[in-house]
Structures are given as C-alpha cells and as structure tokens.
DSSP file (Angstrom, degrees, kcal/mol; ACC not computed):
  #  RESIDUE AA STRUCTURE BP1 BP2  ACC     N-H-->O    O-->H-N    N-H-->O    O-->H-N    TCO  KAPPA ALPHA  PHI   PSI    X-CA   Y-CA   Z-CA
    1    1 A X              0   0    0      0, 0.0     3,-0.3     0, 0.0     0, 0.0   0.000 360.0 360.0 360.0 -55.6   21.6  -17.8  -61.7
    2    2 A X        +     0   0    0      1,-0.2     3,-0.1     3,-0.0     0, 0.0  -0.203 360.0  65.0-113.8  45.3   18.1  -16.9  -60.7
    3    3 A X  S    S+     0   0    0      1,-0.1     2,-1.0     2,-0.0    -1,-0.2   0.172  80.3  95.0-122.4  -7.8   16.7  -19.3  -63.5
    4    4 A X  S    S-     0   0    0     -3,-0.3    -1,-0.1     1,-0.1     0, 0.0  -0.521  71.7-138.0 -94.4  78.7   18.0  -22.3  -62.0
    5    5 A X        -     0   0    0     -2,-1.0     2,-0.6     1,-0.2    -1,-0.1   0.646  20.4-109.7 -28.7 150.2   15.7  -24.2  -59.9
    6    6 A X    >   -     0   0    0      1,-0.1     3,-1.8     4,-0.0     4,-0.5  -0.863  23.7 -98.7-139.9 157.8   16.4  -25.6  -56.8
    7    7 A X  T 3> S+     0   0    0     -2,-0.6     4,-1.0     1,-0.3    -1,-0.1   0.116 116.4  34.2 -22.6 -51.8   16.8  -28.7  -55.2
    8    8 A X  H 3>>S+     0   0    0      2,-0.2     4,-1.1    -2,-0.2     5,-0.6   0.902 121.0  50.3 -77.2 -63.4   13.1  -29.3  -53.5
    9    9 A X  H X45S+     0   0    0     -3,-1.8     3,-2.4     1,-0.2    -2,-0.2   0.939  97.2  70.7 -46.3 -41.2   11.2  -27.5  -56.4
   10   10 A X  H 345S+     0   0    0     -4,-0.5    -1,-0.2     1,-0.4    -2,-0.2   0.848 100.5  40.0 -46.4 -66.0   13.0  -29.5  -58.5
   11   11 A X  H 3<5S-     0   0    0     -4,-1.0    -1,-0.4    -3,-0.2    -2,-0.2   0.565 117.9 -98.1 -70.9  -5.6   11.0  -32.9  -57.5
   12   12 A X  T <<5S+     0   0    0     -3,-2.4    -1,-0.1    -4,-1.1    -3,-0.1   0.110  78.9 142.4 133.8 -34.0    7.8  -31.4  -57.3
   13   13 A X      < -     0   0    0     -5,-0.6     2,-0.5     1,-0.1    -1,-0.3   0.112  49.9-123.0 -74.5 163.0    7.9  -31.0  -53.7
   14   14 A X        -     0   0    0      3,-0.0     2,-0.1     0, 0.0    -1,-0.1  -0.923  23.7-126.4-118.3 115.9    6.1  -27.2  -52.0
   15   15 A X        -     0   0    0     -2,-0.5     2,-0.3     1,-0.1     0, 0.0  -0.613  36.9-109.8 -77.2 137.9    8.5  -25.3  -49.9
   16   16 A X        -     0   0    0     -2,-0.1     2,-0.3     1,-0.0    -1,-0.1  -0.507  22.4-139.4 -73.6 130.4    6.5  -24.9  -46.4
   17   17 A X        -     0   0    0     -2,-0.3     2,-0.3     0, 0.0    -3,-0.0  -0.687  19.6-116.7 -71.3 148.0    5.4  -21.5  -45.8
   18   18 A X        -     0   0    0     -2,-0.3     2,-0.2     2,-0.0     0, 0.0  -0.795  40.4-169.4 -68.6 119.9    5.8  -20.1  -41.3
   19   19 A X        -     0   0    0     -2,-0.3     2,-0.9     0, 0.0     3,-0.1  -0.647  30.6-115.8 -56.6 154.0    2.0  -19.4  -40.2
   20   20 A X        -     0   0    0     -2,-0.2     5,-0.3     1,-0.0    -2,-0.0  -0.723  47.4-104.5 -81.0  95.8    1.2  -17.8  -37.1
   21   21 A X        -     0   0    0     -2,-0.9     4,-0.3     1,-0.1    -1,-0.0  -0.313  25.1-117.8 -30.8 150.9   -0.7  -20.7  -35.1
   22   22 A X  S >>>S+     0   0    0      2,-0.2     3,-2.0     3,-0.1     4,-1.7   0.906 107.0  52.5 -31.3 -88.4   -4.3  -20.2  -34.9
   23   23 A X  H 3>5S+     0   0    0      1,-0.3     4,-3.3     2,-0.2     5,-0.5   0.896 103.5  53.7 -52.2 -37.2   -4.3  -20.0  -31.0
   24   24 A X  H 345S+     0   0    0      2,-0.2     4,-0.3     3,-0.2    -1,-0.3   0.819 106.4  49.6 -77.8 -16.7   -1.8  -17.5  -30.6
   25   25 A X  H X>5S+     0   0    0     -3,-2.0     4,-3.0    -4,-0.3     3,-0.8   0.965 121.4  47.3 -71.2 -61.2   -3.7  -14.6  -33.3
   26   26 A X  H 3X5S+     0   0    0     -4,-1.7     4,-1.1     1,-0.4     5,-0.2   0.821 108.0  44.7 -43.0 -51.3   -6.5  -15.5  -31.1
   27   27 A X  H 3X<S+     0   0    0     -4,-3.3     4,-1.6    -5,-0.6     3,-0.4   0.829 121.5  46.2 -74.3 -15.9   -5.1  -15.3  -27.7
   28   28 A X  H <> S+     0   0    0     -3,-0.8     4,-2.2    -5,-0.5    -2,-0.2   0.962 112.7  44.6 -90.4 -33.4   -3.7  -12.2  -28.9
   29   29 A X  H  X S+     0   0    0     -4,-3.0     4,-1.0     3,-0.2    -1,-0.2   0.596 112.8  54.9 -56.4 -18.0   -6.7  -10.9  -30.5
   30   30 A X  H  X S+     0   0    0     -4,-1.1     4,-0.6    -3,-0.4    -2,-0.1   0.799 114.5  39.4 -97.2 -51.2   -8.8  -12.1  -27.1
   31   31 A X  H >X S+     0   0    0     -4,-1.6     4,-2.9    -5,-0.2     3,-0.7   0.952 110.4  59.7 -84.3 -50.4   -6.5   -9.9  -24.5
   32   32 A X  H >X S+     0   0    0     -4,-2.2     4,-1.6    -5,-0.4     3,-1.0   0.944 115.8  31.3 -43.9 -59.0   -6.2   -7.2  -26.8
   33   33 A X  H 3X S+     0   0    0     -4,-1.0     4,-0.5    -5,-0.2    -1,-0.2   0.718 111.5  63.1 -54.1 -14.1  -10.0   -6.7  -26.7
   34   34 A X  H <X S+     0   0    0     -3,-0.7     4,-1.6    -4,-0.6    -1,-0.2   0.688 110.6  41.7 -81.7 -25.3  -10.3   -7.9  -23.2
   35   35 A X  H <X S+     0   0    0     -4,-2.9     4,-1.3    -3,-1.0    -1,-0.2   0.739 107.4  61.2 -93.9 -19.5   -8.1   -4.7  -22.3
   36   36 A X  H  < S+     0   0    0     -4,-1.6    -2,-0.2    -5,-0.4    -1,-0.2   0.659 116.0  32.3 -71.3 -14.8  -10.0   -2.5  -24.7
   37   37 A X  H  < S+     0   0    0     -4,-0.5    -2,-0.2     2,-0.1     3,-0.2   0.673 133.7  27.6 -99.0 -56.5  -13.2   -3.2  -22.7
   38   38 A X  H >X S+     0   0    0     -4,-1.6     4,-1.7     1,-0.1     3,-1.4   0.329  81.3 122.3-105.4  35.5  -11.8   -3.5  -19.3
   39   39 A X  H 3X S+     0   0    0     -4,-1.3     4,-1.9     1,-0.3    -1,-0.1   0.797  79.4  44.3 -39.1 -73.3   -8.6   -1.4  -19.2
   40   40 A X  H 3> S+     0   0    0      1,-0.3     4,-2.3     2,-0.2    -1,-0.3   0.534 110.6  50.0 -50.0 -38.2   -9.2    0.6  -16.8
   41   41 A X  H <> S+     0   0    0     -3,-1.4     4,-0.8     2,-0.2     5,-0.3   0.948 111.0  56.9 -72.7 -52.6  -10.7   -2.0  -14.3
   42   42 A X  H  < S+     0   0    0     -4,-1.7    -2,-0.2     1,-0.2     4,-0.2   0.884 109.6  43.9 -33.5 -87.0   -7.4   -4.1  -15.1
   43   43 A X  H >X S+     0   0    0     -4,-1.9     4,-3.0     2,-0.2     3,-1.0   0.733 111.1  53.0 -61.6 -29.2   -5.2   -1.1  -14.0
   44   44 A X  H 3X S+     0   0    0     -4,-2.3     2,-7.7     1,-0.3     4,-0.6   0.846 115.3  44.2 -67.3 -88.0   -7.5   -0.1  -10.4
   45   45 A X  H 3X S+     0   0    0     -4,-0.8     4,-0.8     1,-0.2    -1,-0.3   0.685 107.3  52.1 -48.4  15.3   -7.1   -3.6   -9.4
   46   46 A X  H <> S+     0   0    0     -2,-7.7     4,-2.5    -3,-1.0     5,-0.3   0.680 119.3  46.3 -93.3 -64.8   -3.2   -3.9  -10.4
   47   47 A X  H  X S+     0   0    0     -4,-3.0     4,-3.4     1,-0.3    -2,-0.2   0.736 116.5  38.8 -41.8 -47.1   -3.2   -0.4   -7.9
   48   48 A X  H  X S+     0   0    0     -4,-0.6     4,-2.1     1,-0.2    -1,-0.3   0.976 117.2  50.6 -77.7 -44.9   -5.2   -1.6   -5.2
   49   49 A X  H  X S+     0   0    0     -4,-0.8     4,-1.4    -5,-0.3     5,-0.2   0.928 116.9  40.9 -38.1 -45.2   -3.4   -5.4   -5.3
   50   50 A X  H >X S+     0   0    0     -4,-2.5     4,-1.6     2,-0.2     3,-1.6   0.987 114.8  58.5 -66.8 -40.6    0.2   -3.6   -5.3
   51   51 A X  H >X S+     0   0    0     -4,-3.4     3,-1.7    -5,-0.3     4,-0.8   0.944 115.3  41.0 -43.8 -62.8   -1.9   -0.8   -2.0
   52   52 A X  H 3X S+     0   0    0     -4,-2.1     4,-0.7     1,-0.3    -1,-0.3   0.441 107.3  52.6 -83.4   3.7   -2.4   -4.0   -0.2
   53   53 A X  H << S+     0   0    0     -3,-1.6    -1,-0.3    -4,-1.4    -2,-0.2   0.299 107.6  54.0-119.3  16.2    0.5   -5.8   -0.5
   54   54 A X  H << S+     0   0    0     -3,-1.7     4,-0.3    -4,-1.6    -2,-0.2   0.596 114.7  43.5 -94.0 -12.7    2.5   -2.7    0.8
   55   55 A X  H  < S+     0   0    0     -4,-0.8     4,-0.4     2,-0.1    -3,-0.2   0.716 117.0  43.1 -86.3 -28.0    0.2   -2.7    4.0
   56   56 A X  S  X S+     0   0    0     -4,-0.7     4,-2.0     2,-0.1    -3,-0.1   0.608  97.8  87.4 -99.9 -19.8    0.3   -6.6    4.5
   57   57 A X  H  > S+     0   0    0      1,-0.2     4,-1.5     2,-0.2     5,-0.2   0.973  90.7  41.1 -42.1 -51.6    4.4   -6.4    3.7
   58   58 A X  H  > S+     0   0    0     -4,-0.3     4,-1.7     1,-0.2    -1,-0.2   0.996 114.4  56.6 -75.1 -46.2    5.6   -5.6    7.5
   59   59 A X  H  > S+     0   0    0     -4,-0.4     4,-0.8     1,-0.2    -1,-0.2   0.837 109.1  48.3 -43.5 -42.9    2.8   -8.5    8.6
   60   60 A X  H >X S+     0   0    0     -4,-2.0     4,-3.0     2,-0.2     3,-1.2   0.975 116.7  38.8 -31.9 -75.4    4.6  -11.0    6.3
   61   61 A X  H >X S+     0   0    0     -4,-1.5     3,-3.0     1,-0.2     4,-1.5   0.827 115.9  51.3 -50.1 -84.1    8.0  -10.3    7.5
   62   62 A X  H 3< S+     0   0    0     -4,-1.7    -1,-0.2     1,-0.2    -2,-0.2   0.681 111.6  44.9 -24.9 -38.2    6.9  -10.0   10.8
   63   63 A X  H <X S+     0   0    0     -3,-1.2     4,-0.6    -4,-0.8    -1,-0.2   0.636 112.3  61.4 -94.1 -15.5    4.9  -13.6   10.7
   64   64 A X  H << S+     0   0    0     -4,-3.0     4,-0.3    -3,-3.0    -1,-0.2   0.731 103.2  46.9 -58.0 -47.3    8.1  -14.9    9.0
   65   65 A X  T  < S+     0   0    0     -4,-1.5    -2,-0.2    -5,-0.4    -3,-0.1   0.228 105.2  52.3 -91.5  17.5   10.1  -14.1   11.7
   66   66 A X  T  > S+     0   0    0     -5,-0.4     4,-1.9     2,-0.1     5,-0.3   0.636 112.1  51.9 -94.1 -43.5    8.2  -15.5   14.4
   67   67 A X  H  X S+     0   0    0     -4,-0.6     4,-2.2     1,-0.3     5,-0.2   0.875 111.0  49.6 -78.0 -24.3    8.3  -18.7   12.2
   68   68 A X  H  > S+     0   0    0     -4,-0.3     4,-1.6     2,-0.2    -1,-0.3   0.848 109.8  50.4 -85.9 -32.5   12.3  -18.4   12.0
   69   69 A X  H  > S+     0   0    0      2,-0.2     4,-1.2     1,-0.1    -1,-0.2   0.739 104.8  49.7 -51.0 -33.7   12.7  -18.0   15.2
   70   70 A X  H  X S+     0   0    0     -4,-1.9     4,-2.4     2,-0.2    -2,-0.2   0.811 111.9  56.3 -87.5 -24.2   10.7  -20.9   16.4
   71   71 A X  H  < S+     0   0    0     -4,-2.2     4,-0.3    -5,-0.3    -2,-0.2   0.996 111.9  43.2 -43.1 -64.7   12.8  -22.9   13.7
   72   72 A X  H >< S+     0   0    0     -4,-1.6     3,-0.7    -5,-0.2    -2,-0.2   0.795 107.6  57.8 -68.9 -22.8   15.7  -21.7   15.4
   73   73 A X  H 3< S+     0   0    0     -4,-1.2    -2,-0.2     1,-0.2    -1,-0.2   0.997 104.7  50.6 -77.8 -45.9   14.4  -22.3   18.8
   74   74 A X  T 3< S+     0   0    0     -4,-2.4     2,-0.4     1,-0.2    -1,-0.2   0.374 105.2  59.2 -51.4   5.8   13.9  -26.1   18.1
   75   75 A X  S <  S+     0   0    0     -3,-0.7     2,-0.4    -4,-0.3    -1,-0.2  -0.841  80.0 137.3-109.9  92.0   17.5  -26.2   16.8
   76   76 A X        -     0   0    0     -2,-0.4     2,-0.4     0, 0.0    -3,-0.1  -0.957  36.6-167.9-110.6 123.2   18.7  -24.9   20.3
   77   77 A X    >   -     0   0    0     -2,-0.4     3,-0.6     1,-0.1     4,-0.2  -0.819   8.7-157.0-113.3 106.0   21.5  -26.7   21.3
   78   78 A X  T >> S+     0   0    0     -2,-0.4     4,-1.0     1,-0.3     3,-0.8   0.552  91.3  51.9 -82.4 -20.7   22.3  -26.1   25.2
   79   79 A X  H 3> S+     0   0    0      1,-0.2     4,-2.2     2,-0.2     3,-0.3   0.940 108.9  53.2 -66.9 -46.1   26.1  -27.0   25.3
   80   80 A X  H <4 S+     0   0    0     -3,-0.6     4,-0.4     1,-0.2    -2,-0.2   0.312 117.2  37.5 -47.6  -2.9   26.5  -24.5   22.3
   81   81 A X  H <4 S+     0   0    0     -3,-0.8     4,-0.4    -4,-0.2    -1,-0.2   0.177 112.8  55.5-144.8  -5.7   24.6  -21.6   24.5
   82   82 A X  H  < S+     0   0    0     -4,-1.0     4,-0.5    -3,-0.3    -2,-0.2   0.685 111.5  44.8 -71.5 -21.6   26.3  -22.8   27.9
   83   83 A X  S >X S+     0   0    0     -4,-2.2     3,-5.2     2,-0.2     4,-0.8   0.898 120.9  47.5 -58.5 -77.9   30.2  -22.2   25.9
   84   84 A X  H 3> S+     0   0    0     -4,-0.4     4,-4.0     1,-0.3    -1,-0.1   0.480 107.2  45.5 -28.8 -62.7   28.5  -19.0   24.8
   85   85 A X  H 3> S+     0   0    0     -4,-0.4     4,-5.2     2,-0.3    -1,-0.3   0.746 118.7  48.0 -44.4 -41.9   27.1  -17.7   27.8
   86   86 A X  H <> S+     0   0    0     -3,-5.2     4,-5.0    -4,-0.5     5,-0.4   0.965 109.8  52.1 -67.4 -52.7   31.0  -18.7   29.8
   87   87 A X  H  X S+     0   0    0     -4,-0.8     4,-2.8     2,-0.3    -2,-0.3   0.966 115.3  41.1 -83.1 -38.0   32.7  -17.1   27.1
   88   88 A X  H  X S+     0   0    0     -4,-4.0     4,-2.2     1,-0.2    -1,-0.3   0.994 115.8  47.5 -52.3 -52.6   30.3  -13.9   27.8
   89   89 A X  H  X S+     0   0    0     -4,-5.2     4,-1.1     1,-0.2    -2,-0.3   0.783 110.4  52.6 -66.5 -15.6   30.5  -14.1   31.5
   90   90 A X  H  X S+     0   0    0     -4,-5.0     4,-2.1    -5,-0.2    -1,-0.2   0.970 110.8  49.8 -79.0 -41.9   34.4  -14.5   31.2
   91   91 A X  H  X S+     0   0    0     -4,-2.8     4,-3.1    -5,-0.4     5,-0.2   0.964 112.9  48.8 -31.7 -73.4   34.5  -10.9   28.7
   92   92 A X  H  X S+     0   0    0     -4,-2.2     4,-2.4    -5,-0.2    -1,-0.2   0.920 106.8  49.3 -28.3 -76.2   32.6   -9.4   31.2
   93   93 A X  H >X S+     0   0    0     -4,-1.1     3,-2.3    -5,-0.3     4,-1.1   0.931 119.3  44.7 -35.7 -63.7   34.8  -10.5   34.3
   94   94 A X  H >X S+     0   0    0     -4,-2.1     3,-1.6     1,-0.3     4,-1.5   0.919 112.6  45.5 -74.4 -55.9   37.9   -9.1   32.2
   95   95 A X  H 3< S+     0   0    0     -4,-3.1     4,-0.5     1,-0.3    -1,-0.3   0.706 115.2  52.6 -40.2 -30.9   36.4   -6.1   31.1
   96   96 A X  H <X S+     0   0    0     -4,-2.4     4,-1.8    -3,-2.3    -2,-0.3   0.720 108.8  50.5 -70.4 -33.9   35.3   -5.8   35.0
   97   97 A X  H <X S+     0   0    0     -3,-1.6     4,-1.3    -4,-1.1    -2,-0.2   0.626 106.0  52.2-106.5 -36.9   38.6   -6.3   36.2
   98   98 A X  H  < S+     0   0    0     -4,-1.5     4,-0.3     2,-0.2    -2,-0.2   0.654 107.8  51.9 -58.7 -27.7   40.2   -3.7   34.0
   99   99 A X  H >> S+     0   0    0     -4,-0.5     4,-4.5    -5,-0.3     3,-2.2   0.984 108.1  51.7 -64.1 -53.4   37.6   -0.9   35.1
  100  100 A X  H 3X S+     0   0    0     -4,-1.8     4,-3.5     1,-0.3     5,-0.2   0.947 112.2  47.6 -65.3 -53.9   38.5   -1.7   38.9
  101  101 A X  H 3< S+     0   0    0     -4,-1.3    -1,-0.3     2,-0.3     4,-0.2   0.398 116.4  44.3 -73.5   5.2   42.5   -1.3   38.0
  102  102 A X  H X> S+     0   0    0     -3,-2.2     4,-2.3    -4,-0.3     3,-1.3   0.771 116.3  46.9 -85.7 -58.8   41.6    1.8   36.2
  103  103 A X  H 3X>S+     0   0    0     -4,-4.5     4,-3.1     1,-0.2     5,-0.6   0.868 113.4  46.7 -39.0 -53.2   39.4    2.8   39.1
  104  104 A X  H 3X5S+     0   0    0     -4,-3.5     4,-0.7     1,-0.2    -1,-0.2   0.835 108.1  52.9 -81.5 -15.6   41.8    2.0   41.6
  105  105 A X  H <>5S+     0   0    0     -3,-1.3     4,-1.7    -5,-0.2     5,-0.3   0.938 117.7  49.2 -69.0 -29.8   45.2    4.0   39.8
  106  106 A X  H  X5S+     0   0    0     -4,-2.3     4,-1.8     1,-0.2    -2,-0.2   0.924 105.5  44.1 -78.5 -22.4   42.6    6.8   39.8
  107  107 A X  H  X5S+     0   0    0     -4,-3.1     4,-2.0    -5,-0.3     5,-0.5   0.885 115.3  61.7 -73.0 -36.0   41.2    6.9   43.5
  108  108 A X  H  X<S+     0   0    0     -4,-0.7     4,-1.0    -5,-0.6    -1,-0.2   0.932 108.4  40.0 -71.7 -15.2   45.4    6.5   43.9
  109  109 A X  H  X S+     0   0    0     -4,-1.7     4,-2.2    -5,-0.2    -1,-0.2   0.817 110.9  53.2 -76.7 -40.1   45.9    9.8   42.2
  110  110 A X  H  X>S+     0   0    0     -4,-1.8     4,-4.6    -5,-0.3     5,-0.7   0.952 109.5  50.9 -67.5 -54.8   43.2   11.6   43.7
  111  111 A X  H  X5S+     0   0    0     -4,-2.0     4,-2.4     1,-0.2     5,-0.2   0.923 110.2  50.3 -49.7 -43.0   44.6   10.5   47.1
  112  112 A X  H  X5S+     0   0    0     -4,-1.0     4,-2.2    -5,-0.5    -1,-0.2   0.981 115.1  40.4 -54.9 -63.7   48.0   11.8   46.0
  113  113 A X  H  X5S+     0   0    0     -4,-2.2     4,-4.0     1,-0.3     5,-0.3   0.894 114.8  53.1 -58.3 -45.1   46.6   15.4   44.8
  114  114 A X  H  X5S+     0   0    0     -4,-4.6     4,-1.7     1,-0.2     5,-0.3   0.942 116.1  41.8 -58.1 -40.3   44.1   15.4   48.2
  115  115 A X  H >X<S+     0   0    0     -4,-2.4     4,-2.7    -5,-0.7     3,-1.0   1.000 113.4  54.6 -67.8 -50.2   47.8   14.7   50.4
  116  116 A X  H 3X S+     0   0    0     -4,-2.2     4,-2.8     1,-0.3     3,-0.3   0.970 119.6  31.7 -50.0 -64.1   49.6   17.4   48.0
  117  117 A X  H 3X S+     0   0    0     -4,-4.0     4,-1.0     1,-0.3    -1,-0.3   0.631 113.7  56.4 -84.3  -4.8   46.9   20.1   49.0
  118  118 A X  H << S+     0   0    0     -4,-1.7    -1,-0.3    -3,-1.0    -2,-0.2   0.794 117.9  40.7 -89.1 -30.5   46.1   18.8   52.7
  119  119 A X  H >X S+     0   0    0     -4,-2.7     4,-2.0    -3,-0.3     3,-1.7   0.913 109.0  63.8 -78.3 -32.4   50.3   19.4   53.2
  120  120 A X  H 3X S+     0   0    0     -4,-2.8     4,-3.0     1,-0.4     5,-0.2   0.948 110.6  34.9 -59.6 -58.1   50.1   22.6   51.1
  121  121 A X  H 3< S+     0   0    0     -4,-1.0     4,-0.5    -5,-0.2    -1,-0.4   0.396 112.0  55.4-104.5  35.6   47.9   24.2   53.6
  122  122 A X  H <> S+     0   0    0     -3,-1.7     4,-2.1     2,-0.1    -2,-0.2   0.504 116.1  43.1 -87.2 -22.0   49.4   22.8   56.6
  123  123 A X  H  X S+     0   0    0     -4,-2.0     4,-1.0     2,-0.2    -2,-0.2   0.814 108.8  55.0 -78.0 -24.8   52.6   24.3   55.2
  124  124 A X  H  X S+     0   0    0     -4,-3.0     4,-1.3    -5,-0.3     5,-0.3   0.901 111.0  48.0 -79.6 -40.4   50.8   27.6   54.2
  125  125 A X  H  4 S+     0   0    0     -4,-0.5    -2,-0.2    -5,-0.2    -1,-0.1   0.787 108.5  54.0 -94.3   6.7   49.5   27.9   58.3
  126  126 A X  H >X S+     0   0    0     -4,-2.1     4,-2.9     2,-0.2     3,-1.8   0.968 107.2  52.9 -55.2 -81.9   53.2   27.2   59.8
  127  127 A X  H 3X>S+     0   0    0     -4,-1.0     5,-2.9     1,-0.4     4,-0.9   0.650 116.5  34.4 -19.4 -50.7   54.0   29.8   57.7
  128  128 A X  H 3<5S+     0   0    0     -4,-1.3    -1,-0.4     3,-0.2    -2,-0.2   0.550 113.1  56.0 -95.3 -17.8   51.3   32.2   59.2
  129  129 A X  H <45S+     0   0    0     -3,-1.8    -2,-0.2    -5,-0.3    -1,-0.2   0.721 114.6  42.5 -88.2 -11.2   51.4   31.0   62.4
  130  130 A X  H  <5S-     0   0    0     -4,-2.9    -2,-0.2     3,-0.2    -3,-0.2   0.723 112.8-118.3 -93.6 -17.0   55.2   32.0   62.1
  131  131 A X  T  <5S+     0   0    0     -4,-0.9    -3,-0.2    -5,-0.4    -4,-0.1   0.795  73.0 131.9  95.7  21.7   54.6   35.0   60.5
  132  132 A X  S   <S-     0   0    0     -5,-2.9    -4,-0.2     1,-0.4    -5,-0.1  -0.022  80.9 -81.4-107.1  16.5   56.3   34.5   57.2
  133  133 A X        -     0   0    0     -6,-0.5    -1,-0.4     1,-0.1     2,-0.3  -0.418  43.8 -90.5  89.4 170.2   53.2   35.8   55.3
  134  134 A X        -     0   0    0     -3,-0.1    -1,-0.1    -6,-0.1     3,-0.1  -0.811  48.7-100.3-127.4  71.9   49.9   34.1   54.3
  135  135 A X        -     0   0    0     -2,-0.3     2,-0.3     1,-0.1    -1,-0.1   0.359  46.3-118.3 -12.8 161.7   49.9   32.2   50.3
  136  136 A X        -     0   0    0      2,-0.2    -1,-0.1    -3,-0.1     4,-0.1  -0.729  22.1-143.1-111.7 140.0   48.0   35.0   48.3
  137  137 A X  S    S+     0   0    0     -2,-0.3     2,-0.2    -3,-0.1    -2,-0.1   0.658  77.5  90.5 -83.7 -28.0   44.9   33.0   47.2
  138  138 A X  S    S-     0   0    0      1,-0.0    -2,-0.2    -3,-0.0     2,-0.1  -0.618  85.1-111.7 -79.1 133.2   44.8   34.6   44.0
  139  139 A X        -     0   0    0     -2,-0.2     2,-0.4     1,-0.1    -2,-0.1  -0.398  35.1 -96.9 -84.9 158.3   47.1   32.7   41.0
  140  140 A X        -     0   0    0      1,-0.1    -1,-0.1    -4,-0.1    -2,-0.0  -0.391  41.5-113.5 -65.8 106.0   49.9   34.1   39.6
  141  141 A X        -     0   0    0     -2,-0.4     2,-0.2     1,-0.1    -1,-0.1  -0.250  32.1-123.9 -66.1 134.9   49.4   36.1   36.1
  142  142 A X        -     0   0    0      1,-0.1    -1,-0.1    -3,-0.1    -3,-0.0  -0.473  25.1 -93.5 -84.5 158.2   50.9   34.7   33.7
  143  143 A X        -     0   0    0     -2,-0.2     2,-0.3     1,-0.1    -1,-0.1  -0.228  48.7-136.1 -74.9 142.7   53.5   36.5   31.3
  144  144 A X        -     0   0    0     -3,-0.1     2,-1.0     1,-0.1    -1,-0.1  -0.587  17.9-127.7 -87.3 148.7   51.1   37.9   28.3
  145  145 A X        -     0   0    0     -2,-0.3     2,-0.4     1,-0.0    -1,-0.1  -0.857  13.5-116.1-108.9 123.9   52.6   37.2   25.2
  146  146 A X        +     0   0    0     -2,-1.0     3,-0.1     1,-0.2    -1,-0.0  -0.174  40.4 169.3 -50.4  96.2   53.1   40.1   22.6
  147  147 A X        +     0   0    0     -2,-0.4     2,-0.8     1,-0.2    -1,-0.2   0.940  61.9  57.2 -77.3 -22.8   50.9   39.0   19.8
  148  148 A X  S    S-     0   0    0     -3,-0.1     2,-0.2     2,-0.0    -1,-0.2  -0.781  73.5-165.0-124.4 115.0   51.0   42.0   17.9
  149  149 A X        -     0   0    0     -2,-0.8     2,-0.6    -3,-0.1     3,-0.0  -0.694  16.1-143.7 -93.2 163.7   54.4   43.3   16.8
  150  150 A X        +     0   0    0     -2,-0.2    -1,-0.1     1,-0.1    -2,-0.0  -0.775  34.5 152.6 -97.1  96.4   55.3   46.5   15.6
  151  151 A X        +     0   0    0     -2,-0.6     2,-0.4     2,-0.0    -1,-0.1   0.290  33.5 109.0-112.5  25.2   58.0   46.2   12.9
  152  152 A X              0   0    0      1,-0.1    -2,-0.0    -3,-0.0    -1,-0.0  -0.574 360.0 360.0 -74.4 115.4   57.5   49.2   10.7
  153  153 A X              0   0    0     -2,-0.4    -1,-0.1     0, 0.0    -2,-0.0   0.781 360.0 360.0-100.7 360.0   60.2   52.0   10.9
C-alpha cells in the first residue's frame, strides 16, 4: 500500500509544490510594517475622516435633495398637477359642505333649546303675574342613592 508508487512519480515527473507568490508575502510584510510605524497616525486619520463625514452628512443629503427636486421639477407635467389640484379643490368643497350641514343642524338645535327656554320663562311670568308662584331657580335634588348598606344582624 504505501510502497506503491504513483502514477506521476512513476514517469519521472515532480509533483508541484503551492508557494505563496512572492508579491503577496511582500505586500503583507510591507502593510504589516507600514502599521507598526504608523499605527497610530493610521487610526487619528480613520477618526477624524469618519468626524468629518458625520458633520458634512446632513450637507450631502441636503445638496441631494435640492438636486432631486430640481430633477423632479423638470419632469413637471402640468395636466398631471391641474387633475391633482381639481381633485384637491373638489375634497375640500365636500369636506366644506359637510361642515356647513353640520353647522347648520347645530345652529338648528341651539335655536330649538334658545325657543324651549325663551317659552319657559314667558310661561314661568304668566304664572307670576297670575299668582300661581314663581319657578324656584334652584334645581331639584336628586334622590341620593344608598351606597352603603347595612346588612349585618
């Protein structure tokens, strides 16, 4: 079993050994020293790059959406923002038109209560002008209800 030669030895031929390329021990050997010398420098400029690109973030965005806007204003189509504009001003109207028929069942309610209490006291000074007594202004107590029973004997 482990005397029997195989195929590629057989003819003569050199099974290839895997090296590590040349440039890549190098480039690794190059940054590894490059960080042992400047480490430090490395990591204060990572901090200050990341400091300034949290202070310039809201300018980006901002100067992004000036530019997306004016994108969007040169796609302005004016029949597509005359529908729009109808279909608001018709919402509006409806919505307007329900307020006023709320408004007007309530001014018609109020008018009812204001007639109830302008006949109340014309009936309350027949009443005193006849001599049948004068409404007590003061309301009527209501029956208290017994919260607390006693049911012990």
């Amino acid at each position: 079993m482990g005397d029997a030669p195989q195929g590629n030895q057989e003819q003569g031929q050199e099974v290839p050994v895997n090296q590590n390329p040349q440039f890549v021990t190098e480039t690794f050997s190059f940054v590894i020293e490059f960080l042992q010398q400047y480490g430090w420098f490395v990591l204060f400029g990572f901090v200050v790059l990341i400091y300034i690109k949290v202070k310039l973030d809201p300018h980006i965005r901002r100067v992004k959406k000036k530019a997306e806007d004016v994108i969007e204003q040169k796609k302005f189509d004016p029949d597509v923002a005359q529908r729009r504009m109808e279909q608001m001003e018709r919402s509006r109207q409806r919505l307007q038109e329900q307020h006023d028929a709320e408004a007007s069942r309530y001014a018609e309610k109020q008018r009812i209560k204001e007639e109830e209490k302008r006949k109340l006291k014309i009936e309350d000074w027949e009443n005193h002008q006849q001599g049948k007594g004068y409404r007590s202004k003061v309301k009527p107590e209501r029956k208290r209800k017994k919260y607390f029973k006693c049911d012990m004997i």
